[in-house]
N, C-alpha and C positions, 0 to 999 in steps of 0.2 A: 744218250738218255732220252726219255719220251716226253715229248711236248709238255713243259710246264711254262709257257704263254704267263700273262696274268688273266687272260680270257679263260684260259682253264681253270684256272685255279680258282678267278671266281664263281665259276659252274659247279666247283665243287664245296666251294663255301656254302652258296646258295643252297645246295640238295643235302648237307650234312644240317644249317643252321637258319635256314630264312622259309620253312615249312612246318604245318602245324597250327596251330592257332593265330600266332603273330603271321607267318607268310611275308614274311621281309625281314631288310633290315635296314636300317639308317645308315646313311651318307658316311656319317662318321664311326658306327661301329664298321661298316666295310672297309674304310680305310683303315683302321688301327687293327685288323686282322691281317688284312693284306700286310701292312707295313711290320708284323711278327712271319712274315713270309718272305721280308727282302724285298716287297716292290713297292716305290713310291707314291703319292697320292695322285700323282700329274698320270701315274703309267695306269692307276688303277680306273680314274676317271673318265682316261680315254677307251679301254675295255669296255666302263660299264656302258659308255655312249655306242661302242657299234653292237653290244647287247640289245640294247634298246631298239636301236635302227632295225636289227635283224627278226624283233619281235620275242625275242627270250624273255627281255624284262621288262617292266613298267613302272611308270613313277609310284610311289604311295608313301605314305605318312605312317612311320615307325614309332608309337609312343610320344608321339608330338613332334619327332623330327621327321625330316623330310629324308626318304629313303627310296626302296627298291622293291619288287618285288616278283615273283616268277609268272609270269604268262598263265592264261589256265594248259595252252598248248605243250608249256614247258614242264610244266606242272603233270600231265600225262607221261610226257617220257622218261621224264627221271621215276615217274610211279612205276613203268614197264623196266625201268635201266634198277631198280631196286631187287630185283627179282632175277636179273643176270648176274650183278655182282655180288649177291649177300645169299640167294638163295637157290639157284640155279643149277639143280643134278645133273650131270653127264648124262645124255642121252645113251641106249643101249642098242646094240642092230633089232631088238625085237619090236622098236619103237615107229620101224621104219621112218619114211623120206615123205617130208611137204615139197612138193614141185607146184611151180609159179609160172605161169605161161601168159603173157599180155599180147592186146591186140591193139594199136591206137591210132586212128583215123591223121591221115595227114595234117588235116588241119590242123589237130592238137598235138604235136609230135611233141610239141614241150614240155610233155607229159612222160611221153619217153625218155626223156634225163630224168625228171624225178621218180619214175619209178624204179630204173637200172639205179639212183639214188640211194634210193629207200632200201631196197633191197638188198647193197651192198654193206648198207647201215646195219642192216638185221643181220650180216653175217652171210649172206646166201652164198654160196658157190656156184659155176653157170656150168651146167651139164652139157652142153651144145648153144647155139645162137638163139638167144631169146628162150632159155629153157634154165630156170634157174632152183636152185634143190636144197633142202637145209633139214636137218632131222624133225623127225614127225611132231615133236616135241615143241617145234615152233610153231604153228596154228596160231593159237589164240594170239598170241604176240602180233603176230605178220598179219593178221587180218583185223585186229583193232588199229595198229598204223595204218593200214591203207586206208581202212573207213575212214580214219581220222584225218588224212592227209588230202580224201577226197578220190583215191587214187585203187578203189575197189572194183567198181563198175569197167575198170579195161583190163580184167586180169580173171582169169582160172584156178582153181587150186585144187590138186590131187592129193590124194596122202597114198603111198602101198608102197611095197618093194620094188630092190631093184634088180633086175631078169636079166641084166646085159648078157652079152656072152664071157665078160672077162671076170675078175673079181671085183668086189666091191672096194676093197680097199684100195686097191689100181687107180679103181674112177676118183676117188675120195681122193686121191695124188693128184689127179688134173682137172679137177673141179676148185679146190682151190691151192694155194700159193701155199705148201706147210710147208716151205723152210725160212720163208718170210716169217711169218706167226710164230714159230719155234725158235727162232733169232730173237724177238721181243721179247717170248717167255725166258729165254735165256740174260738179256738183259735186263727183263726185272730181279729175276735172279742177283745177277751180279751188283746192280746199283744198290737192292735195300734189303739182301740179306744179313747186313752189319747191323741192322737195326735190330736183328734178335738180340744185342747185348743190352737191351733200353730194357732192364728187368722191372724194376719201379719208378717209370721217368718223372721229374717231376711236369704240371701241367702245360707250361711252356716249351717245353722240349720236346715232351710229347705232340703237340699241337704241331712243332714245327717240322717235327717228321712224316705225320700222319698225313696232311690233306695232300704233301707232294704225292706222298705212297699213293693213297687214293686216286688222286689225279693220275698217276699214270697204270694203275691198274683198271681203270673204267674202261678202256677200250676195248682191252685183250677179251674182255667174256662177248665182246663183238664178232670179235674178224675169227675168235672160234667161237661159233654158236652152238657148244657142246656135242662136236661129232664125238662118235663112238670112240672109245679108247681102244677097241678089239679091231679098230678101220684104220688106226695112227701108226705113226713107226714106232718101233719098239723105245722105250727108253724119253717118251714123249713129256717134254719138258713143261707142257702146261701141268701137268698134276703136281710137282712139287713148288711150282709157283702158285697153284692157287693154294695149295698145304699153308706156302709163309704167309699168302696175305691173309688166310682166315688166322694165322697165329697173332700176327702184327696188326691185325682189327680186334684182335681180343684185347690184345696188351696195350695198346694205345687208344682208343676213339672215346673211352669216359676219361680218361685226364686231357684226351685233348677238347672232349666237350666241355668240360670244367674250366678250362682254359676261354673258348672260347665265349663261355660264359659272362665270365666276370671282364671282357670286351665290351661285351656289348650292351650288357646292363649297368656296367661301370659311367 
């Protein structure tokens, strides 16, 4: 099963209920959400403190109570991660390939992890040593992170086809890891397919299937950054997993908002 942390999960609390006008939420609504999630207030507390540390969250004042609230940094990426997982078309081969090519002076080589970092984050695949490629389609994405991470000024970015001598969908096999990625797609598959039976859940049950679902489908529109389906194997398991979770975000996310509603205004 895919990482459900209470780190994660509060990530995903946060991006589904503490954005918006309010931008947080209090100590004690996070705990009584969490705690309809199985994890206790000790497990929850120590999460939101290496959040905090890591610069995700920040203290703030919820309604009068003392609470949480998302970084403006953080606050960026779930804005770009909104748009992978809710609304994000399959790139097509006519879209062609964004390639990333960095250059980074000795001194700052530390900059070299973050950006084979970053890059990995966005899903790139590495075409050869330090030549990194993801469909054309990524752009704006991959260069509002780097700007944002400070990490634009050591890097190139081409967009056009690819001329190899072999086929394209060959390179798209060793550029990245697809039977790693099609193993997940198949695992989410197998873990919260059962959940299509939740025909009218009520709002608690709802709730308490939905943010895990959530939490473990945020990744997967990652590590595939919408290659081509005409460049995959046949029979390519991410299209009928992202089928269920648009089904299982229909059927679930307003009873589990309602849920998490009367939480946190409770």
């Amino acid at each position: 099963m895919a990482d459900q942390s209470p780190r994660h999960l509060i990530l995903t609390l946060l991006g589904l209920y503490a954005r918006g006008e309010a931008n947080g939420l209090s100590v004690r609504a996070l705990i009584a959400l969490m705690a309809d999630l199985d994890v206790d207030a000790a497990a929850t507390r120590s999460s939101v403190s290496r959040l905090k540390k890591r610069g995700v969250v920040e203290p703030a004042r919820t309604d009068g109570q003392a609470g949480y609230a998302l970084s403006a940094s953080a606050l960026a990426v779930l804005r770009e991660g909104d748009a992978r997982i809710w609304a994000r078309p399959r790139a097509s081969v006519d879209d062609g390939w964004l390639v990333v090519v960095f250059s980074v002076p000795e001194a700052e080589r530390g900059k070299r992890h973050e950006l084979r970092s970053q890059l990995t984050r966005l899903g790139f695949g590495t075409a050869a040593p330090g030549v990194w490629v993801a469909p054309g389609t990524a752009y704006d994405e991959t260069l509002a992170a780097l700007e944002r991470q400070g990490l634009a000024l050591y890097t190139e970015l081409f967009r056009g086809d690819h001329l190899g001598s072999g086929p394209t969908a060959t390179g798209v096999g060793e550029w990245w890891d697809l039977p790693s990625i099609a193993a997940l797609y198949d695992e989410f598959l197998a873990d919260h397919r059962g959940l299509i039976r939740l025909r009218e859940p009520d709002p608690a049950r709802a709730f308490a299937a939905y943010v895990p679902m959530l939490t473990a489908w945020r990744r997967l529109p990652y590590l595939d950054p919408g290659i081509p389906l005409a460049l995959l194997p046949d029979g390519w398991p991410g299209e009928k997993a992202a089928g269920l979770f648009a089904d299982l975000d229909r059927r679930l996310r307003d009873p589990a908002a309602k849920h998490a509603h009367a939480l946190v205004t409770g």
